[in-house]
PLY file of the C-alpha trace (Angstrom):
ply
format ascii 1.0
element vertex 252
property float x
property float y
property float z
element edge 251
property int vertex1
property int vertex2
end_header
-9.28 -64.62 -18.49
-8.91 -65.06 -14.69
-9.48 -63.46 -11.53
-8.01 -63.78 -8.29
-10.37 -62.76 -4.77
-8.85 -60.98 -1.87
-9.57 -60.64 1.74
-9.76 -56.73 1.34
-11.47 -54.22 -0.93
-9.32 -53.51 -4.29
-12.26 -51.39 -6.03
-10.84 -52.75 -8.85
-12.89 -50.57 -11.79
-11.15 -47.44 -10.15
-7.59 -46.62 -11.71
-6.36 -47.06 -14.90
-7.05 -50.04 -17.51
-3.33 -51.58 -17.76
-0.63 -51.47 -15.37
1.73 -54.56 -15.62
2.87 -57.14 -17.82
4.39 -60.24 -17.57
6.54 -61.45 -20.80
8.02 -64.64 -18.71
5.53 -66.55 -21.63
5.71 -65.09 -24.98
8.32 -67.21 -26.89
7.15 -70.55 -25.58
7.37 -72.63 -28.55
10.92 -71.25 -29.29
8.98 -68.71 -32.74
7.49 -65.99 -30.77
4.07 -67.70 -29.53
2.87 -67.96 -26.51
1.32 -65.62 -23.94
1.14 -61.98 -22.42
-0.29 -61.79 -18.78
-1.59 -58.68 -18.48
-3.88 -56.87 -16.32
-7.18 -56.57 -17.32
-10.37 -53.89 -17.67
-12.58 -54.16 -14.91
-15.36 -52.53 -15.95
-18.20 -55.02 -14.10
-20.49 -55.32 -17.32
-17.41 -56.42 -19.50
-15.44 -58.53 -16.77
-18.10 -60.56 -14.70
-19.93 -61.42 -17.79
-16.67 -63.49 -19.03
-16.87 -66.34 -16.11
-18.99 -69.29 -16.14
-22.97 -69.52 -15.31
-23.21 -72.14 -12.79
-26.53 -71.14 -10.68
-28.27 -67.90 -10.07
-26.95 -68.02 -6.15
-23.27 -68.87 -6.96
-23.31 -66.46 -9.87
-24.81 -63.40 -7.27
-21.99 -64.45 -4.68
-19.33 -64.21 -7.77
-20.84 -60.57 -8.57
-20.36 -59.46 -4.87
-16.64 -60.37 -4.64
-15.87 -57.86 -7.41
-14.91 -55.11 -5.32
-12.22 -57.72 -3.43
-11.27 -58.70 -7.06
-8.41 -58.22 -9.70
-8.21 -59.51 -12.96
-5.58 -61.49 -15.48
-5.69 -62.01 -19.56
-3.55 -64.42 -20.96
-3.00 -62.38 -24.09
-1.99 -64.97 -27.02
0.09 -64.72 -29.90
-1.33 -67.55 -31.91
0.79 -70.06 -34.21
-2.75 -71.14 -36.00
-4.95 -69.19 -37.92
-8.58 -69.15 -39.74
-10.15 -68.08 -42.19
-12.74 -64.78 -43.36
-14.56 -65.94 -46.46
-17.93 -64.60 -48.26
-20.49 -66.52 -48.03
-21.39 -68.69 -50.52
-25.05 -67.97 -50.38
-25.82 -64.01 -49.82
-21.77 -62.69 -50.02
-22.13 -61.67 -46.30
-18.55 -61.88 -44.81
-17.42 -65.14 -42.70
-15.20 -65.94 -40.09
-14.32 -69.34 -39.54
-11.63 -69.47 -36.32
-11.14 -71.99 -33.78
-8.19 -71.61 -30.85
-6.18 -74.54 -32.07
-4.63 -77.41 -29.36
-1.17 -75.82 -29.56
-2.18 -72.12 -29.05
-4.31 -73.26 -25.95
-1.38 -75.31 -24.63
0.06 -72.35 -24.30
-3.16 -69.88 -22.58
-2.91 -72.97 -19.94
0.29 -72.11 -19.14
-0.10 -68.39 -18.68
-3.35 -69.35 -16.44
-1.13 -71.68 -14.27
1.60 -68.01 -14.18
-1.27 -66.07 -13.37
-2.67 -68.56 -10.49
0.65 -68.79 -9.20
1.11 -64.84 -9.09
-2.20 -64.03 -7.52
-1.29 -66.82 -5.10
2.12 -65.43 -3.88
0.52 -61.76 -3.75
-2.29 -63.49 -0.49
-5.44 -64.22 -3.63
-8.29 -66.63 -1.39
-9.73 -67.60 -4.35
-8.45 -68.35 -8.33
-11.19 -68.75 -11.08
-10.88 -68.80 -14.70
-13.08 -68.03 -17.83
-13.24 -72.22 -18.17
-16.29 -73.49 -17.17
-14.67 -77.19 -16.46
-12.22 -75.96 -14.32
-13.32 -75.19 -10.36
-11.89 -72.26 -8.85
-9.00 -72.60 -6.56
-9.57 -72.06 -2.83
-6.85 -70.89 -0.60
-6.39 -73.93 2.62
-7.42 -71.55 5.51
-4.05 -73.73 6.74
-1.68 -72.73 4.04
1.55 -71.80 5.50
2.94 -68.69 4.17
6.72 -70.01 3.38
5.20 -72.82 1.22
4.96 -69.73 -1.54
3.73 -71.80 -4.78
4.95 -75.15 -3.45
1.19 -75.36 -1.31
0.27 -78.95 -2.05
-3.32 -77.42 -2.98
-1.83 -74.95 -5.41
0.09 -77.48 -7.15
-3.16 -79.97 -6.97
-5.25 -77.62 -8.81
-2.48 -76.81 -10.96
-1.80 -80.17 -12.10
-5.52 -80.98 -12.47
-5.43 -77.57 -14.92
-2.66 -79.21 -17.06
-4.89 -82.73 -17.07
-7.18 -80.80 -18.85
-5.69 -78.92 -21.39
-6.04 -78.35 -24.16
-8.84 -76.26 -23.41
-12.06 -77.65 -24.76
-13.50 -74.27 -26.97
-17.32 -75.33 -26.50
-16.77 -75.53 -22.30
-14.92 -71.42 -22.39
-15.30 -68.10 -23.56
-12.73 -66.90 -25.40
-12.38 -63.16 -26.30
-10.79 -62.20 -29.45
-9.26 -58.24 -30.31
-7.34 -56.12 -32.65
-7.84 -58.87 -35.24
-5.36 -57.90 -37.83
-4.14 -59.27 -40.98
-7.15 -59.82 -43.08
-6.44 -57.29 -45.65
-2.43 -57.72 -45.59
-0.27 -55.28 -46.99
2.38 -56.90 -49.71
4.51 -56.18 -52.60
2.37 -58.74 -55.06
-0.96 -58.76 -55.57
-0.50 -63.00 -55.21
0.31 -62.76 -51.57
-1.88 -59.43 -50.37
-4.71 -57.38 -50.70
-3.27 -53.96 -50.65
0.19 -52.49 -51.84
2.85 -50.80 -49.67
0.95 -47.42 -49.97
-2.56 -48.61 -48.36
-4.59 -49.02 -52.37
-6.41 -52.44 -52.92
-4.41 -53.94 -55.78
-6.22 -53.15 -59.35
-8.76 -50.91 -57.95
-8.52 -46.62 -58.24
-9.40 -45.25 -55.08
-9.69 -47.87 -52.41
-7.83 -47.56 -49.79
-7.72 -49.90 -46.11
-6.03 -48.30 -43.23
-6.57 -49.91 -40.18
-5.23 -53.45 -38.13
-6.12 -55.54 -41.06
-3.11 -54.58 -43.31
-0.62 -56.35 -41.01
0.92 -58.83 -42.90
0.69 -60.87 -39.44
-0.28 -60.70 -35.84
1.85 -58.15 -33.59
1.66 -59.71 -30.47
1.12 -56.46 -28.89
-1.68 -53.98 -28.75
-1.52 -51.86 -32.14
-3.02 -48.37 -31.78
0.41 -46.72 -32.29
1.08 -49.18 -35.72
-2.42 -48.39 -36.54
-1.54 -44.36 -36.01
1.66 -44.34 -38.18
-0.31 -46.74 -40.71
-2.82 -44.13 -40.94
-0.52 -41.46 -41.56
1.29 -43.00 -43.88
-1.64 -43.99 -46.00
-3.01 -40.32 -45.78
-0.26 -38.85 -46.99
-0.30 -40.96 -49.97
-3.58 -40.21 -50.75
-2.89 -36.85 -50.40
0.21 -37.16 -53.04
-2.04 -38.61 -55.70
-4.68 -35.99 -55.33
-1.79 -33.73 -55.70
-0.78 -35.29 -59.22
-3.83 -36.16 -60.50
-4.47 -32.32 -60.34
-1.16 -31.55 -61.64
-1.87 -33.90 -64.69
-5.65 -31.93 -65.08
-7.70 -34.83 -64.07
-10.03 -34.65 -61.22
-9.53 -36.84 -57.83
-12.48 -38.83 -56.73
-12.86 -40.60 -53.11
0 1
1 2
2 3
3 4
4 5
5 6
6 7
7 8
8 9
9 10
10 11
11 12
12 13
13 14
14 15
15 16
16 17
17 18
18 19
19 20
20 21
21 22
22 23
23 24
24 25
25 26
26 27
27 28
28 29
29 30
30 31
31 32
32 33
33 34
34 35
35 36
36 37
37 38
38 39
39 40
40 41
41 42
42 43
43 44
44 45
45 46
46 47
47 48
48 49
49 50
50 51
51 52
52 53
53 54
54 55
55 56
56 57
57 58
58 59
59 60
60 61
61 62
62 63
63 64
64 65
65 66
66 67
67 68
68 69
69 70
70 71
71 72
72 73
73 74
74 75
75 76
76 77
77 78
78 79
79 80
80 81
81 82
82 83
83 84
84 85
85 86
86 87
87 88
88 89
89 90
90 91
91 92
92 93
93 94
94 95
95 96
96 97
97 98
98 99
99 100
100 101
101 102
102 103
103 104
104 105
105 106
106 107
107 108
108 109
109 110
110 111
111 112
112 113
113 114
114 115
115 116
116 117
117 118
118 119
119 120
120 121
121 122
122 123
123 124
124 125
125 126
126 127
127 128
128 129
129 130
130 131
131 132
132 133
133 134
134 135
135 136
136 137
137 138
138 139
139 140
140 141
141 142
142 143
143 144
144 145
145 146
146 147
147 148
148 149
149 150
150 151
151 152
152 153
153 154
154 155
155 156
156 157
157 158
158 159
159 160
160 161
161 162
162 163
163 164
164 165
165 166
166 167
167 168
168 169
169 170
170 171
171 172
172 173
173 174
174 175
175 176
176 177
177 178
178 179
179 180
180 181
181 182
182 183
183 184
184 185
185 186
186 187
187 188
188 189
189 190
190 191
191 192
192 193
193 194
194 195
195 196
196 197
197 198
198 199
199 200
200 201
201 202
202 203
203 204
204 205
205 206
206 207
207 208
208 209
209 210
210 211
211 212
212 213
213 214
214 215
215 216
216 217
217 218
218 219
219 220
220 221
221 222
222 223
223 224
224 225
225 226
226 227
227 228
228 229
229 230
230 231
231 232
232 233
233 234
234 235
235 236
236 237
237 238
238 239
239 240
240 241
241 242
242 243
243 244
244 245
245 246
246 247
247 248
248 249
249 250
250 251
């Protein structure tokens, strides 16, 4: 995530949640990865929490900038993947998931889009979720028709790209709409659950959410998830219907 500071009030929590996209950086490997920039929530509790703890003073002068404030996600379509196990122990459910080097390659350069965007639009100040990397601080100098080409801009830029890939224990990174971990297939080899939403070799189990994706959208999936849900419903309703018709009773 980042956030860019401006010299006047944005009241940035007023408004609605998502209003522009930028799909310059989706297909940057060439196979559909890479990055959405999107505009984020800015709810206070779920935005300032995201940004590094550096001190108790810097952190309250961070807090009161909000209402001059406007916020980025670099929304990524990983390449790499992990892994939900049981535990070995108690059967509790694990997930094991690391952003890989190549998938933060690629959040780098939708934070270096982002930093240029909020630069070009009059942003003072440029911080990202990354605790290693400083904030960028608009020269009180800069000369308007040096757009992205400010020798500071492309300083901090190039010190970004130094430090990539992104070390996972110095950032937060927020995960959502995790999908796939119950994929849909026409084997019970390759998937958990057949083309009509029913585990494989179990009566009456049914998933119908995200996790049936046989793979990561790249896009946020509440209509998918409506039309899965509908489709699933219906047949569960169609095997009620026959199980009646064939005198046996439907259990769920």
């Amino acid at each position: 995530m980042a956030a860019a500071v401006f010299d006047e009030d944005t009241r940035p929590w007023e408004g609605a949640a998502l209003t522009t996209v930028v799909g310059e950086f989706e297909d940057l490997d060439g196979h559909g990865h890479g990055c959405k920039i999107e505009a984020t929530c800015m709810l206070p509790s779920a935005f300032l929490p995201v940004f590094p703890w550096r001190d108790g003073l810097d952190y309250k002068l961070w807090a009161a900038k909000m209402r001059r404030m406007t916020g980025f996600i670099t929304l990524t379509r990983d390449r790499d993947s992990g892994r939900v196990y049981p535990d070995p122990v108690d059967g509790r459910c694990r997930i094991d998931y690391t952003v890989s080097a190549f998938d933060r390659k690629h959040i780098v350069e939708a934070l270096i889009g982002a930093a240029k965007i909020a630069y070009v639009s009059g942003a003072q100040e440029f911080h990202t979720s990354y605790r290693d990397m400083p904030p960028f601080i608009r020269p009180a100098d800069a000369a308007p028709e040096e757009g992205i080409n400010n020798a500071a801009l492309r300083a901090w830029i190039k010190e970004l790209r130094r430090k990539a890939p992104l070390d996972p224990e110095r950032g937060l990174f927020a995960s959502a709409h995790q999908m796939g971990t119950c994929r849909m297939g026409t084997s019970p080899r390759t998937s958990v659950v057949d083309p009509d939403g029913k585990v494989w070799g179990t009566q009456g189990l049914y998933v119908v959410d995200a996790s049936v994706f046989p793979s990561a959208s790249g896009v946020n999936p509440m209509i998918t998830n409506m039309a899965i849900s509908d489709w699933t419903s219906r047949n569960i309703a169609r095997s009620m219907k026959k199980e009646q018709t064939n005198g046996t009773s439907a259990r769920l």
